[in-house]
PAMARFI-162163 format. One line per field, with one value per residue (C-alpha): x, z, y; residue in one letter. Coordinates in nm, 4 decimals. Layout:
<atoms>
c1 = X;...
c3 = Z;...
c2 = Y;...
r = A;...
</atoms>
This chain:
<atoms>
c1 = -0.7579;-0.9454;-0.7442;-0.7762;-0.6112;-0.5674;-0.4316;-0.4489;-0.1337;-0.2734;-0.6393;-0.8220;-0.8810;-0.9623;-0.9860;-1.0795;-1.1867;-1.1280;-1.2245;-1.2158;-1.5117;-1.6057;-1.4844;-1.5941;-1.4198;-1.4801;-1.3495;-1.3466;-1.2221;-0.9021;-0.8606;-0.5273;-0.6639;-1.0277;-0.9279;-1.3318;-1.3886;-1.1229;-1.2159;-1.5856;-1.5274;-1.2766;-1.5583;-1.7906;-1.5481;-1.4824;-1.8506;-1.9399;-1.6700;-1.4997;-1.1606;-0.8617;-0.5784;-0.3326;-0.3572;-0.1897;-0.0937;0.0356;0.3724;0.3683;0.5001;0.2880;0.0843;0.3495;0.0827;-0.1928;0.0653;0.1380;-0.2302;-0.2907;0.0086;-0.0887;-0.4174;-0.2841;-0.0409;-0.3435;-0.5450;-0.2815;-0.1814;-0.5837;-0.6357;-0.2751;-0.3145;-0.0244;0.0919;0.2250;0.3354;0.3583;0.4419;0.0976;0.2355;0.2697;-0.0843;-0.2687;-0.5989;-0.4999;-0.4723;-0.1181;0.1044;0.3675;0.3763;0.5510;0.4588;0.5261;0.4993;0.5168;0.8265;0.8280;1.1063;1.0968;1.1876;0.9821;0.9983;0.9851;0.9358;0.8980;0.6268;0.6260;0.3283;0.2804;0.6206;0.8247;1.1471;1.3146;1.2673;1.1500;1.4329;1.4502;1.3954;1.4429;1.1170;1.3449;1.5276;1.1783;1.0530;1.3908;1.3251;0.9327;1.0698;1.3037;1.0656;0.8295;0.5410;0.3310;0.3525;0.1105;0.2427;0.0327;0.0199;-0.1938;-0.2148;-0.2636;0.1018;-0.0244;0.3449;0.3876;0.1325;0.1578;0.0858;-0.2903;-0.4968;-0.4870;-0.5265;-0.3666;-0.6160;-0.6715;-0.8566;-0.5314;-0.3274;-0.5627;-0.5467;-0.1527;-0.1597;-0.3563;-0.1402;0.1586;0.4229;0.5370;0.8457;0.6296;0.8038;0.7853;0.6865;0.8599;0.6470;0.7252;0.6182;0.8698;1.0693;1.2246;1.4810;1.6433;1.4379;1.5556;1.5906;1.6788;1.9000;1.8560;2.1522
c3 = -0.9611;-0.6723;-0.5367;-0.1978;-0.1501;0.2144;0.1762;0.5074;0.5026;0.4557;0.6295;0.3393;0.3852;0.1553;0.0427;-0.2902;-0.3925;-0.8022;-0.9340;-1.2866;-1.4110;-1.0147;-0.8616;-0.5768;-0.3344;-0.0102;0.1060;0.4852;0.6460;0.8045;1.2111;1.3667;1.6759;1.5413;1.3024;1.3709;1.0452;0.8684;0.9946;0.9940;0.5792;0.5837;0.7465;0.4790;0.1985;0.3309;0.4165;0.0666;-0.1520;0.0446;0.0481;-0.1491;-0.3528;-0.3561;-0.1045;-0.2139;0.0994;0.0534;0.2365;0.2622;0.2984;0.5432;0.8197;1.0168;1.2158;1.0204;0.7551;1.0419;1.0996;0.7260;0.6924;0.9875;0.8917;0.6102;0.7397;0.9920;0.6353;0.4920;0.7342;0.7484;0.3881;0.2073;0.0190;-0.2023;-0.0714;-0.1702;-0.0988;-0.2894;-0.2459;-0.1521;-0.3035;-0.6796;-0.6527;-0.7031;-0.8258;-1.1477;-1.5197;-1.4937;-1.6425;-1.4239;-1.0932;-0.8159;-0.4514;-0.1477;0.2164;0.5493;0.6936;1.0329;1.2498;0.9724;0.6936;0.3326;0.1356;-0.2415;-0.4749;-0.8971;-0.9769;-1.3375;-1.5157;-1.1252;-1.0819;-0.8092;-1.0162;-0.7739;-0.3936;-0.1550;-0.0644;0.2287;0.1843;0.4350;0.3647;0.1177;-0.0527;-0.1433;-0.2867;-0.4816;-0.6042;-0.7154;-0.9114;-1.0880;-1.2177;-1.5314;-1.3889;-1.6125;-1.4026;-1.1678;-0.7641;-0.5211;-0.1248;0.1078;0.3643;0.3446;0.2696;0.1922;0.1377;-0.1440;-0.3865;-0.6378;-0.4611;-0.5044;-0.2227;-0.3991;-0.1849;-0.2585;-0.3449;-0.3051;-0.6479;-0.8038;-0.5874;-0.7386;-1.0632;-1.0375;-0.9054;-1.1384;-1.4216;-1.2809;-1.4106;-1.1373;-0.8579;-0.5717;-0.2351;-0.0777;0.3345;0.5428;0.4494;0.6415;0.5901;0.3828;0.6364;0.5458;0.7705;0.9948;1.2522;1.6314;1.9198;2.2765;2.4382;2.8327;3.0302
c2 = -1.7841;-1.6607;-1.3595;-1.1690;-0.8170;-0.6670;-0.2779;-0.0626;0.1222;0.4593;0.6336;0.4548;0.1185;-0.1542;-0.4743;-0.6645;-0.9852;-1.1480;-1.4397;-1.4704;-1.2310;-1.1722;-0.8557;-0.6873;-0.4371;-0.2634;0.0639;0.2529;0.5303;0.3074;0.4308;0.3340;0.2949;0.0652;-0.2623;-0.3846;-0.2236;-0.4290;-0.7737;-0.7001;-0.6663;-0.9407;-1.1729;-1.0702;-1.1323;-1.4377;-1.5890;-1.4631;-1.5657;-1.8477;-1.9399;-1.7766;-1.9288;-1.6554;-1.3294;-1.0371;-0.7675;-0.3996;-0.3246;0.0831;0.2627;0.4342;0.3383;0.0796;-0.0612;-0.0611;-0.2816;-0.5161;-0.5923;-0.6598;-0.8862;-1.0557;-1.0946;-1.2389;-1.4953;-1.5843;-1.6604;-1.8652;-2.0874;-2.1799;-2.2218;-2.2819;-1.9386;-1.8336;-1.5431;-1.1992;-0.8508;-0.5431;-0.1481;-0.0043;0.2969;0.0980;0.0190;0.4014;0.3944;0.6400;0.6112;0.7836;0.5284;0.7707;0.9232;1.0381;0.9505;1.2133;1.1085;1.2385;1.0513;1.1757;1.3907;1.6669;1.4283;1.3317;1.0382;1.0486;0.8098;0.7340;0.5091;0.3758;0.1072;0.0385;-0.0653;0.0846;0.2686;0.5256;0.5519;0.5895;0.8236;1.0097;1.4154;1.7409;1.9530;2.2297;1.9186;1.7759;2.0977;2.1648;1.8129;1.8994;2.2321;2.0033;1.7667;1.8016;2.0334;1.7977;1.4490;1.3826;1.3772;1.2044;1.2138;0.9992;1.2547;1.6708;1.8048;2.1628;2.2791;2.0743;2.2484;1.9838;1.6686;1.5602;1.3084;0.9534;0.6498;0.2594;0.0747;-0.3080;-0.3248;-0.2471;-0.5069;-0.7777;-0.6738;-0.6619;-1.0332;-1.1677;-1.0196;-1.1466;-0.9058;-0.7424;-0.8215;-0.9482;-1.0190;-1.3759;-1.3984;-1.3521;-0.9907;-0.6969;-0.3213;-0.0967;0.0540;0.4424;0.4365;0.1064;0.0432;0.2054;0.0060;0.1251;-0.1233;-0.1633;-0.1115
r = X;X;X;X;X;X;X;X;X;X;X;X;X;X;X;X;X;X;X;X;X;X;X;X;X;X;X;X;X;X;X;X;X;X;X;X;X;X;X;X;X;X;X;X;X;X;X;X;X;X;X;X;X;X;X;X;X;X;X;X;X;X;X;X;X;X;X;X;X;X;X;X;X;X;X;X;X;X;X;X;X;X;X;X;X;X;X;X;X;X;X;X;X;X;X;X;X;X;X;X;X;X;X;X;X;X;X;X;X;X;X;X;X;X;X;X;X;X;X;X;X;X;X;X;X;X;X;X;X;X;X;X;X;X;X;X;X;X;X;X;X;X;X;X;X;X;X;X;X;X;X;X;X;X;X;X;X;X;X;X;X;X;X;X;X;X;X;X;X;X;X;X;X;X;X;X;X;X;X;X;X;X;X;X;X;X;X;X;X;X;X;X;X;X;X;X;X;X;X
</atoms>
């Protein structure tokens, strides 16, 4: 099965490509504000591997726009070459030999999310955290499990840089095992989305 996986939800970039005993990945520094660097590598992929059967996207959390663009990206790719495809938690897709982890975010307006990773399989969270909640819910947790961040959260000692990774997504697709959402894809939202009415 010849698999493509888009993750940008976090400043790390990536994408992979596997087919059968092929595999081959690319990885950038991912800037909001500059997708060149995405569809440059995407054009590559493409003009070197040509078309996929089944296109695997990760949904965040993290990076809302950066999500969108993959997705998009995606649905652009599927419509043009019937692709199968797929999302999954970028979060369930750590490049790590920890069969177990816990994921910590920066949620915005002073608030954390949290979340239990287990065999890449998403098991508790994300859940929403104050700042002192989250680090009353670090002490109470075996001091032995690893606790990753995509982003510098110096006030949460434990928590280690560790980026989603694309690889992974391809690998998890072409096992098959896991709960994989069905378009319409959309990013993980943390909280419901606000909208300001007009009046």
């Amino acid at each position: 099965m010849k698999l493509l996986a888009l993750e940008l939800s976090t400043a790390c970039g990536s994408l992979a490509w596997l087919d059968g005993e092929v595999e081959f990945a690319r990885e950038w520094p991912n800037d909001r504000k500059n997708s060149a660097p995405f569809f440059e590598n995407l054009q590559n992929v493409r003009r070197k591997f040509g078309v996929p059967e089944t296109i695997i996207v990760g949904l965040g959390p993290g990076s809302y726009a950066g999500t969108r663009i993959a997705i998009s990206a995606a649905i652009g790719l599927q419509v043009s070459c019937n692709a199968h495809l797929i999302g999954y938690p970028s979060i369930c897709a750590m490049e790590s030999d920890a069969q177990e982890y816990y994921v910590l975010g920066d949620a915005r307006r002073e608030s954390f999310f949290f979340a239990r990773v287990v065999r890449n399989e998403l098991l508790e969270g994300p859940v929403l955290f104050s700042g002192p909640d989250l680090k009353a819910k670090l002490g109470s947790l075996d001091a032995t499990m690893a606790v990753f961040s995509s982003e510098l959260l110096p006030q949460f000692g434990r928590a280690v840089i560790h980026y989603p990774s694309a690889r992974v997504l391809a690998r998890l697709a072409h096992e098959a095992r896991c709960s994989f959402s069905s378009p319409p894809l959309e990013p993980l939202y943390l909280r419901e989305p606000h909208i300001t009415i007009s009046q």
